[in-house]
N, C-alpha and C positions, 0 to 999 in steps of 0.2 A: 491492474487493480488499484495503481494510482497515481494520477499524474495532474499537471498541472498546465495543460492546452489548451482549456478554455478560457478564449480572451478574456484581457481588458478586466479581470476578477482580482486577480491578486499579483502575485511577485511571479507568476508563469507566462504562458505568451502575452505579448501585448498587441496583438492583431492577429487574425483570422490567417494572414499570409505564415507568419509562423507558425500558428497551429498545425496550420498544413506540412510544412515542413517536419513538425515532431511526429506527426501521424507517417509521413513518410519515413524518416529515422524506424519508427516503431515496425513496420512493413518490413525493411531490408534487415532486420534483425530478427525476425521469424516471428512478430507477435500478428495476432488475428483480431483482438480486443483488446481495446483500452478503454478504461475509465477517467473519464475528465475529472477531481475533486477538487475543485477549489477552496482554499480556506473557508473556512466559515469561523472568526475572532475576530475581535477588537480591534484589531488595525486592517483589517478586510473580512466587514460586517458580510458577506456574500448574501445574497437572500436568495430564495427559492425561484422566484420571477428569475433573476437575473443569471440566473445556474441554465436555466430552462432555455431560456433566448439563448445563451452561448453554445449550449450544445445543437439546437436548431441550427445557426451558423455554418457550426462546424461542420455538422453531418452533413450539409448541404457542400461544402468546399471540399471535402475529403471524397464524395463523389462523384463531383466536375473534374478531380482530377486522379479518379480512376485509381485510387490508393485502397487498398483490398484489405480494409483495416475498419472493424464495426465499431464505432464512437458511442460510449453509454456514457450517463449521469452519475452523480454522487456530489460527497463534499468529504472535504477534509473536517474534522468539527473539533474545536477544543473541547476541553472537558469542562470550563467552565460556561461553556454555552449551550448545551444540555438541557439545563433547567429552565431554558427561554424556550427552548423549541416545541411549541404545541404538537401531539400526536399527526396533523392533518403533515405539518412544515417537515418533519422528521420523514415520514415514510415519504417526501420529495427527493429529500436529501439519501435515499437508500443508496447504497455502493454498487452501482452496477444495472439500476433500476431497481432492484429487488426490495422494496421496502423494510422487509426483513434482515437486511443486515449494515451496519453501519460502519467509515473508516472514522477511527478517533485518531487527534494527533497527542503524541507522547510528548511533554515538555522536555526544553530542548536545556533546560538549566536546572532542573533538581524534578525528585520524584516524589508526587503526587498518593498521598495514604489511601487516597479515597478513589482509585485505579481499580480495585479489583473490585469494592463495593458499587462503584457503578458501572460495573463489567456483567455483576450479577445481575442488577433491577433491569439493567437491559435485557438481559436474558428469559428475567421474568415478564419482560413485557413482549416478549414475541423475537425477541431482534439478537441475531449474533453481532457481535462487538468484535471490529476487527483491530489492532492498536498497532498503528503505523509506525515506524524506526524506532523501537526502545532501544536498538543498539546504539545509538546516536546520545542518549542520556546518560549525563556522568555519575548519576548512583547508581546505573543498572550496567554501567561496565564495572563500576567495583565490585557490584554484590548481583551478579545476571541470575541467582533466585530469586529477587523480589520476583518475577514473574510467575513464582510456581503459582503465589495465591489468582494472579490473572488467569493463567490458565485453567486451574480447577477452577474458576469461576466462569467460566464457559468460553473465554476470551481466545481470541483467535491471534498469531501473533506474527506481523508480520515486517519482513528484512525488507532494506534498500538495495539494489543491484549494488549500486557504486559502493555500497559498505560492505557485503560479501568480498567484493572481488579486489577491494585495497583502493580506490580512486579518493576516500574521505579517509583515509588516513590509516596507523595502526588500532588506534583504540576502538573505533569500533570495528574493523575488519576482526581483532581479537577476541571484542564479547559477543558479533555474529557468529563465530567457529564456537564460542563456548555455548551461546544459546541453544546451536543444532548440536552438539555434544550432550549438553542434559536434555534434548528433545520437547527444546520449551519455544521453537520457530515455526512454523506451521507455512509460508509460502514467502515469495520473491516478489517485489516489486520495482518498476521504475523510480517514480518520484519526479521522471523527469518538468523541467522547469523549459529546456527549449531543446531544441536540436541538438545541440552539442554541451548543455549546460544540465551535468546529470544526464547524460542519454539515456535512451533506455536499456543498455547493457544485458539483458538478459540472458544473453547465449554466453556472455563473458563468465558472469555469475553461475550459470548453470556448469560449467566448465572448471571453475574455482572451487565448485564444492564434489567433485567427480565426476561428474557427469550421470548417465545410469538413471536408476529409479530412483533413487532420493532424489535428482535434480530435476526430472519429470513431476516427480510428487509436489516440488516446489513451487514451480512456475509454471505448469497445463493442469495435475489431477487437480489440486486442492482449491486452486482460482475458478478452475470452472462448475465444480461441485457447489461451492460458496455461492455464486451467481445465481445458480441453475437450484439454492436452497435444498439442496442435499445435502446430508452426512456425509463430513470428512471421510473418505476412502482410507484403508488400512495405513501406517506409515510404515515406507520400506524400511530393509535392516539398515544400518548407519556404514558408511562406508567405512573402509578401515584407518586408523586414526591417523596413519601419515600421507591420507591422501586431504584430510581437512591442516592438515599440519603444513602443508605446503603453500598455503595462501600467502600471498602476499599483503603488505600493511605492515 
């Protein structure tokens, strides 16, 4: 649900040879789909054309070389690039192909008031919002409700493997345990940038948070209902609190 594969776009692979390689990382780690989303800001304007061409690429090299891993579109979008994207450029940029729903990136140095207000118009305009690593931002590890208003705003909320499982340090591995604590995380994602840089981790991560059906709910029910534009499936019970207690970070 989101990575960063698609050449030669941003700060993720910079040739097709590595793509290949992270698509294969993603295979020996039990994923079946990944979503290529390249930034789309200011210091990697990505445009539509050029999201398009790199997934062509990709899917093209992932099976010449027999990698059992289906490559879909999207984009990473800040939230201040929103208000540029015409209706037509936006449903290019869907998470997954799906027009319907979109990966926004959290700032990564203070929090944004106007997060859950355009969590909502997204909402009213057809489209789930999904908001990439808020564990990663330093007002929502001090205060991890700012998210309730995201969530009641229809927003979807989703964790990095590597911050689940303790690889990006304590603080966020601490306001990931706290986020799926108040029930305010909704699924798991890579984020990978290459093969070994941010892997894709998911079985790590699914293991760091108990395993079971909340870890399933994480990483297969809720990614592929989202894609597939169905209703989130019910959330299982929370595992018991010293098995989230045991993370590492």
């Amino acid at each position: 649900m989101h990575s960063h594969l698609l050449p030669g776009l941003d700060d993720g692979a910079n040739d097709v040879g590595v793509a290949v390689e992270i698509a294969r990382s993603m295979a020996a780690d039990g994923v079946t789909v990944v979503c290529g989303t390249p930034h789309v800001r200011d210091d990697f304007p990505t445009s539509a054309d050029a999201m398009e061409r790199a997934l062509g690429l990709v899917r093209e090299a992932v099976a010449e070389a027999g990698i059992a891993v289906e490559v879909r579109g999207g984009g990473e979008i800040a939230f201040d690039r929103l208000p540029a994207l015409d209706p037509g450029v936006r449903a290019r940029f869907g998470l997954g192909g799906n027009p319907g729903l979109m990966l926004l990136e959290t700032p990564y140095t203070f929090w944004l008031a106007t997060i859950p207000r355009a969590c909502a118009q997204l909402r009213r305009d057809g489209i789930v919002p999904v908001l990439a690593h808020p564990e990663r931002n330093p007002d929502v590890q001090e205060n991890p409700a700012l998210l309730e208003d995201v969530v009641r705003a229809g927003g979807v909320v989703q964790l990095t493997a590597a911050s689940v499982d303790g690889r990006l340090g304590r603080a966020p591995a601490a306001c990931a345990r706290r986020l799926l604590e108040l029930e305010l995380a909704h699924c798991i994602a890579s984020d990978a940038h290459g093969p070994a840089v941010r892997a894709a981790g998911i079985s790590v991560a699914a293991r760091a948070v108990g395993g079971g059906e909340l870890a399933h709910w994480l990483t297969q029910a809720v990614p592929a209902a989202l894609l597939a534009g169905r209703d989130l499936p019910p959330r299982p019970p929370q595992p018991r609190r010293g098995r989230l207690s045991c993370w590492r970070g």
